[in-house]
C-alpha positions as CSV (number, residue, x, y, z in Angstrom):
1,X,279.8,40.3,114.8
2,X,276.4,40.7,116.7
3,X,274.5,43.6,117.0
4,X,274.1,44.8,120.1
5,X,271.9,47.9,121.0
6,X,273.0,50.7,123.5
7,X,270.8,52.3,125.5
8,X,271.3,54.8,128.3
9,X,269.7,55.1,131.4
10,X,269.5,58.9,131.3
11,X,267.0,59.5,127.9
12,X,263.2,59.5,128.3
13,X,261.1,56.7,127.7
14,X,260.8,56.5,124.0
15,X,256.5,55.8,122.6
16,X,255.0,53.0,121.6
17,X,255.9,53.3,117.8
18,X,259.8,54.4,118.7
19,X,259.9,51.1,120.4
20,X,258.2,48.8,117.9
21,X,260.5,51.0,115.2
22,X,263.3,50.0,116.9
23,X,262.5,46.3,117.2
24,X,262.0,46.4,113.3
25,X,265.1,48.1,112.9
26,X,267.5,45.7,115.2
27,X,265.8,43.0,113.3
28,X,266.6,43.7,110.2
29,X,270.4,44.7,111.4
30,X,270.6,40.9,112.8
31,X,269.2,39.6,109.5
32,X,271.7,41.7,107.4
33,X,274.8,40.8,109.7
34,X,273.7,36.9,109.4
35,X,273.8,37.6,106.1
36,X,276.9,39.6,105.5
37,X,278.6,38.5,108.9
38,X,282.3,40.9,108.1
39,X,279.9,43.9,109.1
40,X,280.8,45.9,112.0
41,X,279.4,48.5,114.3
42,X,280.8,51.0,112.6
43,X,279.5,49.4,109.3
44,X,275.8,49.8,110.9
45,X,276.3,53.4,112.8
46,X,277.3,55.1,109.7
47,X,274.0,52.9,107.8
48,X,271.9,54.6,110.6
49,X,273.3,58.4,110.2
50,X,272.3,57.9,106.5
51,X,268.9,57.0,107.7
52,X,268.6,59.7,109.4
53,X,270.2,62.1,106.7
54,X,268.0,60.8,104.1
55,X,264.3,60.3,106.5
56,X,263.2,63.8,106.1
57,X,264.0,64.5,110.0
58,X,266.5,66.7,108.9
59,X,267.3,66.7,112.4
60,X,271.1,66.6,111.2
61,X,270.8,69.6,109.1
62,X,269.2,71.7,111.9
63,X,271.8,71.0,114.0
64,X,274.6,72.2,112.0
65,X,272.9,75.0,110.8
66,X,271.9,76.4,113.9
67,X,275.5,75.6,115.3
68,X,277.0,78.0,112.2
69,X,274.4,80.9,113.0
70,X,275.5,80.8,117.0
71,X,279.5,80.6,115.7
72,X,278.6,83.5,113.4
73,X,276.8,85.7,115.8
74,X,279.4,84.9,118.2
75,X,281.9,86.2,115.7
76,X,280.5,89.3,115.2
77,X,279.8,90.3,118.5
78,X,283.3,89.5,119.3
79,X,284.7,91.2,116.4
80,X,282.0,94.3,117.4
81,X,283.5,94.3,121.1
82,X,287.3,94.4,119.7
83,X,286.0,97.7,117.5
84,X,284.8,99.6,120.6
85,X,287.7,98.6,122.4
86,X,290.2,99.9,119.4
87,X,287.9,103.2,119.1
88,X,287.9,104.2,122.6
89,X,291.8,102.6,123.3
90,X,293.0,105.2,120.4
């Protein structure tokens, strides 16, 4: 199974180094599948969320956190609301 890159028309125009970085990386994806031809897509998306995990980026682990602090403050201003409303209800 080839890989084949997706790209949307909608993101930015990526640098220089993004690009050539990219070029390295599809590279080496072709070589590994010629290789190992039973790999899938899947196979190489979950090979590139554990690049990104493990780069340093963190970009991953900002994301989640900063989605549990807006679920948590969301929480507690709801749960803050539903006091007043008891309070001035009884």
């Amino acid at each position: 199974m080839a890989f084949v890159p997706v790209t949307h028309m909608s993101q930015p125009r990526a640098s220089l180094e993004a690009q050539d970085l990219a070029r390295e990386i599809e590279q080496v994806v072709v070589d590994f599948q010629k290789r190992r031809p039973r790999t899938s897509s899947r196979d190489v998306q979950q090979a590139m969320d554990i690049v990104e995990s493990r780069a340093g980026t963190g970009i991953s682990r900002h994301r989640s956190q900063a989605t549990t602090r807006i679920i948590v403050a969301t929480g507690v201003l709801v749960a803050f609301a539903l006091a007043l409303l008891l309070f001035f209800a009884g």
